[in-house]
C-alpha positions in Angstrom: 83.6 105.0 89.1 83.5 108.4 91.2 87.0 109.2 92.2 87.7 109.4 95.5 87.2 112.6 97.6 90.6 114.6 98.0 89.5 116.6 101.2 89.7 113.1 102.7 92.2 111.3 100.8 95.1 114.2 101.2 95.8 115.4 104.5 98.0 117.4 105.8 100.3 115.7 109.3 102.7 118.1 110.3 104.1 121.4 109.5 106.8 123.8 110.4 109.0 126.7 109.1 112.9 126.2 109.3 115.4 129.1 109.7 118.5 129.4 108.0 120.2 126.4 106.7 119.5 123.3 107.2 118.8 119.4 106.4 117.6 120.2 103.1 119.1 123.7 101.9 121.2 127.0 103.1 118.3 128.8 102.4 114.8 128.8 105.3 112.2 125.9 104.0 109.2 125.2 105.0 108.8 121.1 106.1 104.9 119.8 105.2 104.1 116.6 105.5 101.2 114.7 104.1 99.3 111.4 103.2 97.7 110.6 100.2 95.7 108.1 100.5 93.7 106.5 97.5 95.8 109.1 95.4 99.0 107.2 96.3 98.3 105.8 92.4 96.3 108.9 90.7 98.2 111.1 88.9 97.3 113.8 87.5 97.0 112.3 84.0 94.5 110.1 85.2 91.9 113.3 86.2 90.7 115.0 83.0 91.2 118.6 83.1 93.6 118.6 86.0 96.7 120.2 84.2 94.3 123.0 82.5 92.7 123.7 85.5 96.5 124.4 86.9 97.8 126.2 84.3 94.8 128.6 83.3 94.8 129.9 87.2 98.2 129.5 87.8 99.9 130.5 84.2 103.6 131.2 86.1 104.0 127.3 86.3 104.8 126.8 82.9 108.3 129.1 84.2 108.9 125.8 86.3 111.7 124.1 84.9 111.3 121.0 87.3 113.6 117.7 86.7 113.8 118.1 83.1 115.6 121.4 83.5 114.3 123.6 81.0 111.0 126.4 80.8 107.9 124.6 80.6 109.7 121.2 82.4 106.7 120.5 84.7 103.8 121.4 82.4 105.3 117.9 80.8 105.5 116.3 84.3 101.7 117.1 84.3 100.6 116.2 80.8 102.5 112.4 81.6 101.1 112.2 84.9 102.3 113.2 88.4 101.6 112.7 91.7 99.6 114.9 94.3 102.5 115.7 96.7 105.0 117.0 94.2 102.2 119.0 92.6 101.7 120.7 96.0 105.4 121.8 96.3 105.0 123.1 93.0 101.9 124.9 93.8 103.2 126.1 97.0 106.3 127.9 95.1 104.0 129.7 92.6 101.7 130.9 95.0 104.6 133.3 97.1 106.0 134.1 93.4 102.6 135.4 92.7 102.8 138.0 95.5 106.8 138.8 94.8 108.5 136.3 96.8 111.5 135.3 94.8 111.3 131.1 95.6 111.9 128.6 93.7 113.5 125.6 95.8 111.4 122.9 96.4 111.7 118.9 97.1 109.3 116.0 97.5 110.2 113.1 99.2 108.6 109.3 100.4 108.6 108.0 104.0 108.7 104.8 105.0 105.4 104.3 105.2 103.4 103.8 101.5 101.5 106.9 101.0 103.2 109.0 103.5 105.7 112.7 101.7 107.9 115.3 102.7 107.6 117.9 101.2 109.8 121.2 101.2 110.0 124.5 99.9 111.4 127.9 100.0 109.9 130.7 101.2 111.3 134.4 102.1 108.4 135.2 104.6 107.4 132.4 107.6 103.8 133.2 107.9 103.6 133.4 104.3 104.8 130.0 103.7 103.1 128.6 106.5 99.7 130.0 104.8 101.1 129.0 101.5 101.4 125.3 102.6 97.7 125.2 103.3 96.4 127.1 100.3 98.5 124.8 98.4 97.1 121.4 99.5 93.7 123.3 99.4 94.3 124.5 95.4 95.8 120.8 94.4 92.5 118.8 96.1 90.1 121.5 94.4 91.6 120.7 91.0 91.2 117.0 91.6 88.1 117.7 92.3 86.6 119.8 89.0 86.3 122.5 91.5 89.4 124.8 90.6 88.5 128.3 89.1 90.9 130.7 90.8 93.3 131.1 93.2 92.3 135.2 93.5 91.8 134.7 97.0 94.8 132.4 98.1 96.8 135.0 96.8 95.4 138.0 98.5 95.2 136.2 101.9 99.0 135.9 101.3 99.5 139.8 100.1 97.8 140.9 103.4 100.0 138.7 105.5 103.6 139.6 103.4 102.6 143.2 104.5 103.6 142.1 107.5 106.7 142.1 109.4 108.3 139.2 109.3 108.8 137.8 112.7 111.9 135.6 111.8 113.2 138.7 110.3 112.9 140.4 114.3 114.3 137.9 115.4 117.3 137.8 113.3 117.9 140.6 114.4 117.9 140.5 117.7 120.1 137.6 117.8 122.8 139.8 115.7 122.6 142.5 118.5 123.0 139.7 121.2 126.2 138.4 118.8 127.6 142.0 118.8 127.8 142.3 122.7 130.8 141.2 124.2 130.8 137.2 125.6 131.2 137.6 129.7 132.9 134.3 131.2 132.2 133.6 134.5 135.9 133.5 136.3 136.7 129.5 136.2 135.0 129.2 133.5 137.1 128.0 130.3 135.4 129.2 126.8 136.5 127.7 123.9 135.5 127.6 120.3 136.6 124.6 118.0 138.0 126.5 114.5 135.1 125.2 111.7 133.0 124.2 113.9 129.4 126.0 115.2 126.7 124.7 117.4 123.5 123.5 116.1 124.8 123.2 112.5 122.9 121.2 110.3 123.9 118.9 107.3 123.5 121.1 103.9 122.4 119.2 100.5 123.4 121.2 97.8 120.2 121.1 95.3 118.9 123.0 91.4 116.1 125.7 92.1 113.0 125.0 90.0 113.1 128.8 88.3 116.6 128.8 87.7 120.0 127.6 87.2 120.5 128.7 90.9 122.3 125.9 92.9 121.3 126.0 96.8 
């Protein structure tokens, strides 16, 4: 039977970058979501010469300590068998850690809907993860298909745009000179701050990093 084609199958619905903490951690994640399709129940057991595929272009994932907490922790998630979308988060880490980016938080998540994820990850540069997301879905549908023999130019697509400037990075600072200035009241106009508390504040869950001991 010829496996279903992973172009198709795995699509990518909506993406965007957060800044600072939020839902998921204190640190900026990038929010990808994706069906599956057909690979809702193929794993990457199922596809002979997935995990090799992964791991001879991408040798930093065996440093992936995953669930199981220890070096080489999602190499075994592979060799039993796991499913596309937390392959992709993986994926997506690895590829900013092969241009620097020190990242290693990362979650996968079902929706309501069968075959729907959430996934998020870490990243340290927005249009890097951004590009990273892509590149990642791209790598992970390549090695379903056979089809995986480098990531070479994944990663030099995201060198070039980590040389960057990071434009969350401008903006950050902007906002801290805007913070700085002194807060002018209209006269009549009562100001007041509640102790603890800050607009826009977003519900933090406190999560293990993938590369380390590091709690978010």
């Amino acid at each position: 039977m010829t496996a279903p084609d992973p172009a198709i199958e795995i699509r990518m619905t909506t993406l965007h970058a957060t800044r600072g903490a939020n839902f998921w951690s204190t640190r900026p994640v990038m929010r990808m979501d994706i069906t599956v399709g057909a690979y809702e129940d193929i794993s990457s057991a199922d596809v002979p010469g997935f995990t090799e595929a992964l791991m001879t272009t991408m040798p930093g994932l065996i440093e992936h300590r995953c669930s199981i907490g220890e070096r080489g922790g999602f190499l075994v998630r592979l060799r039993d068998g796991t499913y596309v979308a937390h392959i992709i988060e993986h994926v997506a880490l690895e590829l900013q850690t092969m241009v620097g980016h020190d990242v290693g938080y990362g979650r996968t998540r079902g929706g309501d809907i069968e075959g729907e994820y959430t996934i998020v990850f870490e990243h340290m540069h927005e249009a890097v993860g951004l590009r990273a997301a892509a590149l990642a879905l791209e790598t992970v549908q390549q090695a379903f298909c056979g089809t995986l023999t480098s990531v070479d130019h994944a990663v030099a697509e995201l060198n070039a745009l980590a040389s960057k400037p990071d434009d969350r990075r401008s903006m950050r600072r902007s906002r801290r000179v805007l913070r700085d200035q002194p807060l002018l009241v209209p006269a009549g106009i009562h100001h007041r701050v509640h102790p603890g508390r800050r607009a826009g504040a977003f519900a933090v869950r406190a999560d293990v990093d993938h590369r380390s001991r590091r709690v978010s």
